[in-house]
N, C-alpha and C positions, 0 to 999 in steps of 0.2 A: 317448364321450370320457371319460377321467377326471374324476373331482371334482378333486383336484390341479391338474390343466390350467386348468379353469375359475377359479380363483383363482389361480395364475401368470401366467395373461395379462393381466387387470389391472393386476398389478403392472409386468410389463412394459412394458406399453404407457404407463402413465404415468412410467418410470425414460426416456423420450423425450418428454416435453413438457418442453419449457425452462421454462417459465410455472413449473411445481413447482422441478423443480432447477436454473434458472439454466442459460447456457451456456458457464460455465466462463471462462478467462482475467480473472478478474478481477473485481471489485463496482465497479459504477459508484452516482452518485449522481445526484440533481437538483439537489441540495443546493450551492450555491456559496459563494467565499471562506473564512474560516478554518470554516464551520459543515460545507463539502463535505471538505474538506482531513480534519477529526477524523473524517469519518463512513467515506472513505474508509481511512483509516487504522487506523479501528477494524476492518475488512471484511479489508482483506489486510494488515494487516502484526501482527496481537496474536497469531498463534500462536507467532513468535519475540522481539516486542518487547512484551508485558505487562510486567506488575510483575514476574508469576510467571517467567517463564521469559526474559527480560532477561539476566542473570547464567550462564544453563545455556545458551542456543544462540543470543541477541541480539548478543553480543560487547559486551555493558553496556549497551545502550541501551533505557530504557523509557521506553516512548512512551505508554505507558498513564496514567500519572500526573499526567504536567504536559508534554504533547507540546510546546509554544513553549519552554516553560525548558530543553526537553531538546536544540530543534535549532536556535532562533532565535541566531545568531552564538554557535554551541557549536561549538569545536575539536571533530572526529570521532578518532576516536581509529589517523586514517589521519595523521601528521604532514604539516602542511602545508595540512588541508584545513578546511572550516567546512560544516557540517550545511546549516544555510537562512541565506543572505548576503541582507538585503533587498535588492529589485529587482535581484537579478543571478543569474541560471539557472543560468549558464556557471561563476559561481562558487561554487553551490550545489549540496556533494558532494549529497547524496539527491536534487536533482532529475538529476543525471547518473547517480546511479545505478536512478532511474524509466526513464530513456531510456535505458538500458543506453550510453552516452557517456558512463560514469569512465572514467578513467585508470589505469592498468594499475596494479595492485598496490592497488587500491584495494575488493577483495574482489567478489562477483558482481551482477548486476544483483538491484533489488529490487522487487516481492516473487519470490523465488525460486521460485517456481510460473509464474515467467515475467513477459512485460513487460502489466502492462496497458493495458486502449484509451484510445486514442487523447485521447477526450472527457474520461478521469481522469486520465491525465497532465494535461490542459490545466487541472483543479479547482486542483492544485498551480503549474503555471505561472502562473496570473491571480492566485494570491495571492503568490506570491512575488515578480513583475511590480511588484505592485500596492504591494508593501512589507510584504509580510508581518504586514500588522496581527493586532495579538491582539482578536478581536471579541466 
């Protein structure tokens, strides 16, 4: 067998263990209320909402700076809508658009890599439930 072979299939065989790379849709956390909420945030959503690139593919919004001053009862810049409303889900565009449940015109679900699980949705739910405290 070649030498080649011999060190390509290592590699392979570990580009299949999730343990190394994760199995995709999403970063969960253990982490809960506003400490799970920044962690997950920091995981899926800084490739378009950093500082840096906020302004270039965010549509304004950075969440990397001051995430609570940026969404805690912040007009989104959909009219008519508010980013995180304490204790109301229904009326909290980002958690509708976590649960792909916005309202048309109201741009695509987020993180655009698709919806994440279940359990990180619910990091955001239990805090925004909860009232959104800044902890």
């Amino acid at each position: 067998m070649p030498r080649s072979l011999f060190v390509a299939l290592p590699l392979f065989a570990a580009g299949c263990d999730d343990t190394i790379f994760g199995t995709g849709g999403g970063a969960t956390t253990t982490a809960t209320g506003y400490a799970g909420v920044l962690a997950l945030t920091d995981e899926n959503c800084m490739t378009c909402h950093s500082a840096a690139a906020a302004d270039v593919v965010g549509n304004g919004l950075n969440l990397e700076t001051d995430f609570y001053a940026a969404t805690v009862n912040v007009a989104s810049t959909y009219p008519g809508y508010v980013l995180v409303v304490p204790s109301d889900t229904q009326s909290s565009l980002l958690y509708l658009k976590l649960t792909a449940t916005n309202p048309s015109g109201t741009g695509t679900v987020m993180p655009q890599t698709g919806i994440l699980p279940a359990e990180s949705i619910a990091v955001y739910e239990d805090w925004i439930v909860a009232g959104a405290p800044e902890e």
